[in-house]
N, C-alpha and C positions, 0 to 999 in steps of 0.2 A: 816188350812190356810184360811184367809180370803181376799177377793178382793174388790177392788175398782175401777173406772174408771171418770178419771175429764176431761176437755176442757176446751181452751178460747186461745181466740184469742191476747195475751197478759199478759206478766209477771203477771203484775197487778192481769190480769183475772185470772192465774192460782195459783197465793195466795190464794187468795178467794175461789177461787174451791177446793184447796188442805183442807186448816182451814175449810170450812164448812164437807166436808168428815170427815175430826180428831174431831166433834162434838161429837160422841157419844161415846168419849174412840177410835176410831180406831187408830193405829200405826203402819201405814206401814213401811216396812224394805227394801224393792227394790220396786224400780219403772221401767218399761218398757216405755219409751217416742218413742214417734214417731214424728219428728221436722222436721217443713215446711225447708227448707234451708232459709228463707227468714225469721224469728222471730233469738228473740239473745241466741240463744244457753246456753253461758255460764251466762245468768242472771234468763233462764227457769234454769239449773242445780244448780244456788246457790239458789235458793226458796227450791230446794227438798233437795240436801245437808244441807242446815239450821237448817233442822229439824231430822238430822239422815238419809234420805231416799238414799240407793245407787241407781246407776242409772246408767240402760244397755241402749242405744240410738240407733236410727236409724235416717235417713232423707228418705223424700219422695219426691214421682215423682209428688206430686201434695197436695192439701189438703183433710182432711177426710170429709165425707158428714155423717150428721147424718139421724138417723130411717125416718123423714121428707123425707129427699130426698133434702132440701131445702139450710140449712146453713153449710155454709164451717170451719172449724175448723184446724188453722194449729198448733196446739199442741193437743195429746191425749195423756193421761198418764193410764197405768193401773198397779194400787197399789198394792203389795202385801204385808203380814203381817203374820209371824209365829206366834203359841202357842197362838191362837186367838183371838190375840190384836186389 
């Protein structure tokens, strides 16, 4: 199994972040999201659905703060990938 982990603050953002992750052959199979209540849910779900990825969800009590301490992040996804795609 191999992992991944994207952010951004925005559908937009999270295409970008998902595509640059699948750069090097990865292909994730489930995603774990964790969604601000306040981003669009089902437009974060059809970027990851689009490409194959199922998707177990949560919502949060706030945004995630990254290593920094600094920038707030109201989507986190962490990818995962069987038979070490």
């Amino acid at each position: 199994m191999k992992a991944k982990s994207i952010k951004g603050r925005t559908r937009d953002e999270i295409q970008i972040a998902l595509r640059q992750s699948m750069n090097d052959g990865f292909k994730p199979t489930l995603a774990i999201v964790f969604l601000s209540v306040s981003q669009d849910r089902k437009a974060v779900c059809k970027v990851l659905s689009d490409v194959g990825i199922k998707i177990f969800g949560a919502t949060t009590n706030g945004e995630f703060i990254d290593e920094c301490g600094r920038c707030q992040w109201p989507v986190c996804s962490r990818m995962l990938s069987w038979g070490g795609r």
